[in-house]
MINU-485434 format. One record per residue (C-alpha): residue number from 1; chain; x, y, z. Coordinates in steps of 0.5 Angstrom, whole numbers, plus 500, padded with zeros to 3 digits. Layout:
residues N
+-----+--------+-----+-----+-----+
| num | chaine |  px |  py |  pz |
+-----+--------+-----+-----+-----+
| NUM |      A |   X |   Y |   Z |
...
+-----+--------+-----+-----+-----+
//
This chain:
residues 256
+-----+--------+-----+-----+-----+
| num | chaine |  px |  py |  pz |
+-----+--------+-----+-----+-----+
|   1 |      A | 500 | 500 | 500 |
|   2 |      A | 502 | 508 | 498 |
|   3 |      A | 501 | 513 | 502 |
|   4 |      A | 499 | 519 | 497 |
|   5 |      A | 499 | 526 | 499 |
|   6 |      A | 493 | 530 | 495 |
|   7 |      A | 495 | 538 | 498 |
|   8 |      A | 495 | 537 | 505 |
|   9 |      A | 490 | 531 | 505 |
|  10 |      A | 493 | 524 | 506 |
|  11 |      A | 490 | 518 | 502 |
|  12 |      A | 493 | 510 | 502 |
|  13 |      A | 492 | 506 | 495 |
|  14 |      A | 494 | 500 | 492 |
|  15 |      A | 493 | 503 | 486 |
|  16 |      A | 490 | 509 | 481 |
|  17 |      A | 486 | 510 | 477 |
|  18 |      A | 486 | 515 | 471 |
|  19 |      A | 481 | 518 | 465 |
|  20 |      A | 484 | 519 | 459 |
|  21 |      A | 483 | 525 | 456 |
|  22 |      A | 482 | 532 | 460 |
|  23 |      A | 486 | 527 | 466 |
|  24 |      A | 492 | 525 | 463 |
|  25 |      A | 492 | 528 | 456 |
|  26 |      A | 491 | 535 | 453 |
|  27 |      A | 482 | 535 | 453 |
|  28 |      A | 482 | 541 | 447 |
|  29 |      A | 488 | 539 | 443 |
|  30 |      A | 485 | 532 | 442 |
|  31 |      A | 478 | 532 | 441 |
|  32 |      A | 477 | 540 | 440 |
|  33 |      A | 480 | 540 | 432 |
|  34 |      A | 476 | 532 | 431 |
|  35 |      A | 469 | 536 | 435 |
|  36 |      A | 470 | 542 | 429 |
|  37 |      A | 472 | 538 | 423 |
|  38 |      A | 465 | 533 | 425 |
|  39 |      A | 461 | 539 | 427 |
|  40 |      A | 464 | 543 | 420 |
|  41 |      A | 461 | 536 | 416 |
|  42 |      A | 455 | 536 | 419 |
|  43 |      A | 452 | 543 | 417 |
|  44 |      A | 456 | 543 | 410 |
|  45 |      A | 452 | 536 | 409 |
|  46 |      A | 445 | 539 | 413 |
|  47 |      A | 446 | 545 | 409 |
|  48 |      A | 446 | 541 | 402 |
|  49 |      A | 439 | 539 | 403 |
|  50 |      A | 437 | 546 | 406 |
|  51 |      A | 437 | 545 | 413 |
|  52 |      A | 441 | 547 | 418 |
|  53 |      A | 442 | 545 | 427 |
|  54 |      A | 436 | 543 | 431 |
|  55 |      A | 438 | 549 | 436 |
|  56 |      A | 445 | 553 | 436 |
|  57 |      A | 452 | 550 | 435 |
|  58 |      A | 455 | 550 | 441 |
|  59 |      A | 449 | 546 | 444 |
|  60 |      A | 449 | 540 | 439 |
|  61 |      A | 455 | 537 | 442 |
|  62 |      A | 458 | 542 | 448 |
|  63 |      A | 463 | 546 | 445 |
|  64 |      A | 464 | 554 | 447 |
|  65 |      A | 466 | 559 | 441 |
|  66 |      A | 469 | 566 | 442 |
|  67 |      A | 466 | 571 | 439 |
|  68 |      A | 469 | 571 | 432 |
|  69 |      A | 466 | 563 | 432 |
|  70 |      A | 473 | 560 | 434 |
|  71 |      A | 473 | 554 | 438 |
|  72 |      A | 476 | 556 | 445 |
|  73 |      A | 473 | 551 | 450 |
|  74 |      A | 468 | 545 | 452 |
|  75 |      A | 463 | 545 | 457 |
|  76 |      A | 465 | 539 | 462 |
|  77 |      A | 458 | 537 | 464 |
|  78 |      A | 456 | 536 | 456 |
|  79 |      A | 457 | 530 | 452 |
|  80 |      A | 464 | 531 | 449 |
|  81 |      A | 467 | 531 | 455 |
|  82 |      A | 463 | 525 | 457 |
|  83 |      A | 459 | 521 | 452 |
|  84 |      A | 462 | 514 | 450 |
|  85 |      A | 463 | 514 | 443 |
|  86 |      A | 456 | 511 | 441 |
|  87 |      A | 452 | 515 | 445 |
|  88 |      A | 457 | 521 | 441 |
|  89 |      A | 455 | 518 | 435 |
|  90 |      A | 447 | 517 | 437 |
|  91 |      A | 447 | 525 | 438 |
|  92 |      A | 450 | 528 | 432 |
|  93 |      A | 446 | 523 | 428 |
|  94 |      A | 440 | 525 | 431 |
|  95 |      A | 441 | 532 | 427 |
|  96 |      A | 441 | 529 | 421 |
|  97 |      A | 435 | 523 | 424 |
|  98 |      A | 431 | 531 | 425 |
|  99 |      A | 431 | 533 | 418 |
| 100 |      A | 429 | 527 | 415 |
| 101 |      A | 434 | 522 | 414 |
| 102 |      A | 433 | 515 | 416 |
| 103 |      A | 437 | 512 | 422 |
| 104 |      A | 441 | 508 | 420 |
| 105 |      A | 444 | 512 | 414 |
| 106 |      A | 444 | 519 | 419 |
| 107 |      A | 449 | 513 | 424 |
| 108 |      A | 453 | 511 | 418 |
| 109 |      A | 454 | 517 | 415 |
| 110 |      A | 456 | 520 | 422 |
| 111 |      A | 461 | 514 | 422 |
| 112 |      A | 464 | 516 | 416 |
| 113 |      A | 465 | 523 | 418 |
| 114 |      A | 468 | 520 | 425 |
| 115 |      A | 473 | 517 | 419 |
| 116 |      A | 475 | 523 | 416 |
| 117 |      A | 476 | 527 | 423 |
| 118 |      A | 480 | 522 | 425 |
| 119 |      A | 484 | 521 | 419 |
| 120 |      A | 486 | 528 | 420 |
| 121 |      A | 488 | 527 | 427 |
| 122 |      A | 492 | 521 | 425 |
| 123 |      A | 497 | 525 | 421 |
| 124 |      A | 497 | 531 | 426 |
| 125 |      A | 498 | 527 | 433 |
| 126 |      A | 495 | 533 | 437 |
| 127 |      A | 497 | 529 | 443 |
| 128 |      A | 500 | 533 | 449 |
| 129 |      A | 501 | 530 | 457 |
| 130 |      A | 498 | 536 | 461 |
| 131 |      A | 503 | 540 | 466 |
| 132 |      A | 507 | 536 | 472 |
| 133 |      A | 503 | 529 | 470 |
| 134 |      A | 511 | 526 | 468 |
| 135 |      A | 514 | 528 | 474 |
| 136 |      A | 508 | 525 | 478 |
| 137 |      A | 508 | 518 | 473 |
| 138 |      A | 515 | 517 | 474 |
| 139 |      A | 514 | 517 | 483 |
| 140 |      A | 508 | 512 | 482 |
| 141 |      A | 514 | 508 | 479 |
| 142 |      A | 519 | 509 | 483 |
| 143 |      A | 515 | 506 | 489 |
| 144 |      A | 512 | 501 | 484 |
| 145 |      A | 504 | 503 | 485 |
| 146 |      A | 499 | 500 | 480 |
| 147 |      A | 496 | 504 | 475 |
| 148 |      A | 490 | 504 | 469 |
| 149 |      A | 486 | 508 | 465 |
| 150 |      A | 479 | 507 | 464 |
| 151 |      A | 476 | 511 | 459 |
| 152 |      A | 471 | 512 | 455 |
| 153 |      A | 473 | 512 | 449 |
| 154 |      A | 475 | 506 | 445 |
| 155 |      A | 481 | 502 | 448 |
| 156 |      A | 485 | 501 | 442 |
| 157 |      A | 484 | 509 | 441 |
| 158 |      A | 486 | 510 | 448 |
| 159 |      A | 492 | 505 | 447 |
| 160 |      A | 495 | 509 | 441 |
| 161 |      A | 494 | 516 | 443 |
| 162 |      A | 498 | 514 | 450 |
| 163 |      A | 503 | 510 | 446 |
| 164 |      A | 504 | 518 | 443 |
| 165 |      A | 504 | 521 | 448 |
| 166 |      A | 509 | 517 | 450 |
| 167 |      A | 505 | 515 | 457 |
| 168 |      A | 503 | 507 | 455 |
| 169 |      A | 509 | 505 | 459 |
| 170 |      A | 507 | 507 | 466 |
| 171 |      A | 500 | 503 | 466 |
| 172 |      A | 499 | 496 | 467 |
| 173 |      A | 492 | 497 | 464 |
| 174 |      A | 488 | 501 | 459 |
| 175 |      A | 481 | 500 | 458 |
| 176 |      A | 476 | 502 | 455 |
| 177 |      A | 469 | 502 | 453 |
| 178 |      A | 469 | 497 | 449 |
| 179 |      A | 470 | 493 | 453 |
| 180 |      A | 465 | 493 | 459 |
| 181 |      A | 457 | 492 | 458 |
| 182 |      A | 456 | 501 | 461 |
| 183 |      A | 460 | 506 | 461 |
| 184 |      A | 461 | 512 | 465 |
| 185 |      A | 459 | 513 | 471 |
| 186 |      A | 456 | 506 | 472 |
| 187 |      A | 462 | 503 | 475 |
| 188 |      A | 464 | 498 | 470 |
| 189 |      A | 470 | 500 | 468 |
| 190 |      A | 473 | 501 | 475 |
| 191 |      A | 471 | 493 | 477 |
| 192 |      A | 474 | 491 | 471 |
| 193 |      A | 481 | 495 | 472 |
| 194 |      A | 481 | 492 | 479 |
| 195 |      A | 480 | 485 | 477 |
| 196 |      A | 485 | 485 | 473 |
| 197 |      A | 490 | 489 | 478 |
| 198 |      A | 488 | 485 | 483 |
| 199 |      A | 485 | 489 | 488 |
| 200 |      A | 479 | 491 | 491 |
| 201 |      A | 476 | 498 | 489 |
| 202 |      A | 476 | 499 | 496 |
| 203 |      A | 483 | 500 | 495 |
| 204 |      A | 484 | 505 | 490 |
| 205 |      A | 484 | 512 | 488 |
| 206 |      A | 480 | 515 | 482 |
| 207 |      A | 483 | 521 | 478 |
| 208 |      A | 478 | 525 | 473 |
| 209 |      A | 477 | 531 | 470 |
| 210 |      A | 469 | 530 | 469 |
| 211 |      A | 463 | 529 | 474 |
| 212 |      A | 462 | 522 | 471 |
| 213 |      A | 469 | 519 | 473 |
| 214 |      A | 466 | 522 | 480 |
| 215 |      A | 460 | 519 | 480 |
| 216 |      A | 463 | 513 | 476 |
| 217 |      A | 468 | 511 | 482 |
| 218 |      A | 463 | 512 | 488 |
| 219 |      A | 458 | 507 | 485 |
| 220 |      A | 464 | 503 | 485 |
| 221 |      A | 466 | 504 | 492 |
| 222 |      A | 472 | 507 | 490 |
| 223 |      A | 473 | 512 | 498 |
| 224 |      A | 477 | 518 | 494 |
| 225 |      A | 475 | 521 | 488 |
| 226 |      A | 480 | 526 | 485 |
| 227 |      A | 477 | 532 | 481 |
| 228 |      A | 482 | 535 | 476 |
| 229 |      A | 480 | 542 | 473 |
| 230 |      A | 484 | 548 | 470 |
| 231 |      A | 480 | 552 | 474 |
| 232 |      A | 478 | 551 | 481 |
| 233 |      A | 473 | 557 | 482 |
| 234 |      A | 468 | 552 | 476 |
| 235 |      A | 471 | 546 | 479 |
| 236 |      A | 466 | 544 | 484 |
| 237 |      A | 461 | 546 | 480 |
| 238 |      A | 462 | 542 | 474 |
| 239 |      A | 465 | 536 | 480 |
| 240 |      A | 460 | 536 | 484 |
| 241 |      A | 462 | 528 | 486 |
| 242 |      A | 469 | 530 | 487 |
| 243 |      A | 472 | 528 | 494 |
| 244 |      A | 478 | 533 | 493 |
| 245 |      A | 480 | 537 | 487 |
| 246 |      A | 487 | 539 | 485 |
| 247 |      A | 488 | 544 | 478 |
| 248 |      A | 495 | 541 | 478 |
| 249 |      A | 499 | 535 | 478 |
| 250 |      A | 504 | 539 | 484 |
| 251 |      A | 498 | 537 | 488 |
| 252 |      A | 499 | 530 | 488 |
| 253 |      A | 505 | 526 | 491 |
| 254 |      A | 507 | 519 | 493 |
| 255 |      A | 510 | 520 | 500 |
| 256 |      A | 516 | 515 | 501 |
+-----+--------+-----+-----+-----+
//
């Protein structure tokens, strides 16, 4: 067992467990640029047949734009930061479904503009660690603590953007959901990452950016659930759920 220190709260842990995205890597340089390609396709495609959104842009999938339509932010309550990928994929459909396409075609067509999105991610890599994670990483593994990412986006994704990052080697671990029957905040992906640790979730610590990830540890009976925000004046808004939360990884070390 690892005694962690999360500002000037102490926690023992067997393991920890992480999100990926918003929690390890760079939210907005990975799925910013994939959210405004799909949304672009979307509404050039909407807009050949005279149609347009169901409501305003920034409401179809939870992204916020400055005042020159730049996207600048997401919101972390909505479905970018916290659907799965085919609760993503029924959403954008839907705006093709409500203007008369079929619904098997509106999920096949969003599934070929995903294809698009993510080809261009595939040459770009917009992958980037957020700030203090390595130095955080490299202390777990020094004192040999366990850790998994449990995401909700698919697992092989979630391989390849952390084999890009250059984090896969410090996670014994990585699950996505796929690879469960619910994804987040039903306590799947947690269970599963504890058998295959080895240890109770009693055990452990999550680590999330978004309020699921709270709501997904709890139901699972993980007793310390750690919010990461870049700001926490909004933080115990949007991480209700959350025990502790930090804005930076220097808040978090393994005591020896």
């Amino acid at each position: 067992m690892v005694r962690l220190q999360i500002g000037t709260q102490q926690v023992d842990c067997d393991a920890l467990l992480f999100d990926k995205d918003g929690t390890l890597l760079d939210f907005m340089q990975l799925w910013g640029s994939w959210a405004e390609r799909m949304l672009t396709q979307i509404e050039n495609h909407l807009q050949a047949s005279g149609h347009t959104f169901t409501g305003d842009r920034e409401h179809v999938f939870g992204t916020r734009y400055n005042q020159e339509g730049h996207l600048i932010d997401y919101d972390r309550c909505g479905p970018l930061a916290m659907a799965s990928v085919e609760e993503s994929t029924a959403i954008l459909a839907w705006q093709l479904y409500a203007t008369g396409t079929p619904w098997d075609q509106a999920i096949a067509q969003i599934r070929r503009f995903s294809d698009i999105a993510i080809e261009h991610i595939e040459k770009e890599r917009p992958v980037q660690p957020l700030p203090g994670l390595l130095p955080f990483l490299e202390q777990c593994r020094a004192v040999q603590l366990p850790l998994a990412v449990i995401t909700a986006d698919w697992t092989s994704e979630a391989v390849k953007h952390l084999r890009w990052s250059g984090l896969e080697s410090y996670f014994e671990h990585i699950i996505g959901s796929d690879q469960v029957q619910q994804s987040k905040p039903a306590p799947d992906l947690v269970y599963t990452a504890c058998e295959r640790l080895g240890i109770s979730p009693t055990q452990t610590v999550m680590i999330g950016d978004s309020n699921a990830d709270m709501q997904m540890g709890q139901n699972a009976g993980v007793p310390c659930c750690i919010g990461i925000s870049c700001s926490e004046q909004s933080a115990y808004t949007e991480l209700p759920d959350a025990h502790i939360i930090i804005t930076h990884y220097d808040q978090l070390s393994i005591i020896k």
